[in-house]
N, C-alpha and C positions, 0 to 999 in steps of 0.2 A: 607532183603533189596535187592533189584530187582538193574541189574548191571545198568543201566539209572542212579539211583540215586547215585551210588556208584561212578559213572564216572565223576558228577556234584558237588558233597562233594569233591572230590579228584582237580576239578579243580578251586573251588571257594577257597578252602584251598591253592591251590599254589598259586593263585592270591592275597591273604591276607600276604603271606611269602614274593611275590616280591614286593608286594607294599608297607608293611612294609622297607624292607630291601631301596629303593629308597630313602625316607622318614626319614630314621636314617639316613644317611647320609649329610641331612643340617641341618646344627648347627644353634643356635638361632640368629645369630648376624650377619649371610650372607646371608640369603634370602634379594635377591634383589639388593644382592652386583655385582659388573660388573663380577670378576670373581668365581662366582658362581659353572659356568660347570667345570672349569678346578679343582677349589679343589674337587669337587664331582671325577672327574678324577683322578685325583694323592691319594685321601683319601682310596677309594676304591680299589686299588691298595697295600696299606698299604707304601706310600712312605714319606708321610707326614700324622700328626697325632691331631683331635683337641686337646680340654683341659678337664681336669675331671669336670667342671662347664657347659658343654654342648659347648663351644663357641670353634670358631678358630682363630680368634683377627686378621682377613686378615689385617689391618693397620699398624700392631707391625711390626715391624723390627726385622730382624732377626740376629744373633749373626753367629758367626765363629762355634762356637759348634754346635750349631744346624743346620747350614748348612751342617757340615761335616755331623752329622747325617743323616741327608736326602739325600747326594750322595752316603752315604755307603749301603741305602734299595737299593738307584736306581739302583745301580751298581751290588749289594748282595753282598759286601764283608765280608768274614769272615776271614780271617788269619790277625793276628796282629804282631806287633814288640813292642821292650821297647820301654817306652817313657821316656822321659829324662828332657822336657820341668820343668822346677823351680815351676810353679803356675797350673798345672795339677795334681793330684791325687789321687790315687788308689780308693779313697772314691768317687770323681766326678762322675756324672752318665755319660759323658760324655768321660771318661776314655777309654775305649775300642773304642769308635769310633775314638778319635785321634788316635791311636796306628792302626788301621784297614787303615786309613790313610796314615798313614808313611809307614806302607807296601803295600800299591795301589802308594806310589810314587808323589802324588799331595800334602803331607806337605813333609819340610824338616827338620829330627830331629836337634836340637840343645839342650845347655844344658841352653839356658836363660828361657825367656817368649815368653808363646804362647799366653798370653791374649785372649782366647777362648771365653769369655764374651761380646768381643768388638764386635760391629756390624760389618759383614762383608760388603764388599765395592762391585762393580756393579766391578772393574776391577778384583776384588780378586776371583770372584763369574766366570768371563769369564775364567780365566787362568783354573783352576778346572776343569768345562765342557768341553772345547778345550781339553785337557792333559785327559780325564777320557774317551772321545768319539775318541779321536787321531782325532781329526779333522786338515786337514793341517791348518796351520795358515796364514793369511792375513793381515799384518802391514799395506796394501795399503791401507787399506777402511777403514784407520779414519781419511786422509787426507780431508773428510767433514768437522770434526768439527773445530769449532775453536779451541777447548780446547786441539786439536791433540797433544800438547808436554806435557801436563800435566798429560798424561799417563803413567804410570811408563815404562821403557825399556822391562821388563820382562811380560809387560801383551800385550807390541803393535799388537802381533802376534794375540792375542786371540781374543783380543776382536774384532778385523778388521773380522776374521772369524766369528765369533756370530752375526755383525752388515751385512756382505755381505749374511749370509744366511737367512738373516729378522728374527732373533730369538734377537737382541736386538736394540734400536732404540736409539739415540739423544733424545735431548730436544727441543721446540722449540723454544729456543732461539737459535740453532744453537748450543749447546756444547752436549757432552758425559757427562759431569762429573760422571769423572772415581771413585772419592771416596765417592759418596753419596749412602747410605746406602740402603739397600734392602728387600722389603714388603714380606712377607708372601703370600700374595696373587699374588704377582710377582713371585716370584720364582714357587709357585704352576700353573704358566699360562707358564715360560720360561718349566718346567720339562715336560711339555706335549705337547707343541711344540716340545721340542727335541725329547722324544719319539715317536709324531706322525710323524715328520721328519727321525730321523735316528734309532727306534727300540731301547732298549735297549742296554749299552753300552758291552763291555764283561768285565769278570772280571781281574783286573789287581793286580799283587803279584810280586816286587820284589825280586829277590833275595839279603839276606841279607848280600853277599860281597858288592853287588852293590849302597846299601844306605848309603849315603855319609854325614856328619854332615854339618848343615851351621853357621853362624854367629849368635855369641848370640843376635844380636839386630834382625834378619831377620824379625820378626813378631813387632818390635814395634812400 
């Protein structure tokens, strides 16, 4: 075989490998969905992951467990602490990501429930990202919404930061609502804005004098 053809076999085979590999990457149930690019962005990445039936279920809500999961790729954490949480356990596949968790510092161990299962909340989902990115935090900029009091005390900081850097928005009726729940395909569109804003976050590991136990009700 004469090098001409050898050089045409070699680049029509690379072009079958990236166009493949483009192509695996949208799931049956998102073409066409609005955020499309950005899970192709965070999937490809491996920071979020579809499902074993081909799909991503961009509309499904997402749980406290699974979002832990997904800050702990973004972040790469790997050192863990015991977990202590009553309704978490060693069998949960979700098990090491709490615990990866509590030593990055954004949960706080207790000995009640972490109901890991419940959907996480848009305010719960801001303190996280704020605290993971050390972003300073900005209580001012939610005196937009109406809803501004009905922000827990503990998230006002965060989310005035995530709302003043145009990484989270109001409704338009004029409120935040700080507790309604969070899409898949949101979180996959908020991860890649933060990444194309601020890089990757660095990894964070308490020292384990310094993690401090909270309130059995804290999570409920």
């Amino acid at each position: 075989m004469n090098k001409l053809k050898k050089l045409s076999l070699i680049f029509i085979s690379s072009t079958l490998i990236l166009t493949n590999s483009v192509f695996a990457r949208s799931f049956r149930d998102l073409r066409g969905h609005w955020s499309e690019s950005s899970v192709d962005f965070i999937t490809e990445r491996n920071i979020m992951a579809g499902y074993e039936d081909g799909s991503f279920r961009p509309n499904e809500n997402m749980t406290r467990a699974q979002f832990y999961s997904v800050v702990n790729n973004l972040a790469g954490l790997d050192k863990t602490y015991t977990v202590t949480f009553s309704d978490v356990s060693t069998s949960d596949w979700f098990y090491n990501d709490v615990a990866k968790a509590i030593k990055a510092g954004y949960i706080t161990p207790t000995t009640g429930r972490l109901n890991p299962n419940r959907e996480i909340t848009r305010e719960e989902v801001a303190e996280i990202l704020v605290y993971i990115y050390s972003i300073p935090q900005k209580p001012s900029a939610i005196n937009e919404f109406s809803d501004s009091n009905s922000i827990k005390g503990s998230a006002r900081g965060a989310v005035g930061a995530l709302v003043d850097a145009g990484l989270l928005r109001g409704y338009s009726d004029g409120n935040f609502h700080p507790r309604r729940s969070i899409r898949r395909s949101e979180v996959a569109t908020l991860f890649r804005s933060m990444i194309t804003k601020y890089d990757y976050p660095q990894k964070k590991s308490l020292n384990s004098s310094k993690i401090k136990f909270g309130s059995r009700e804290l999570y409920e």
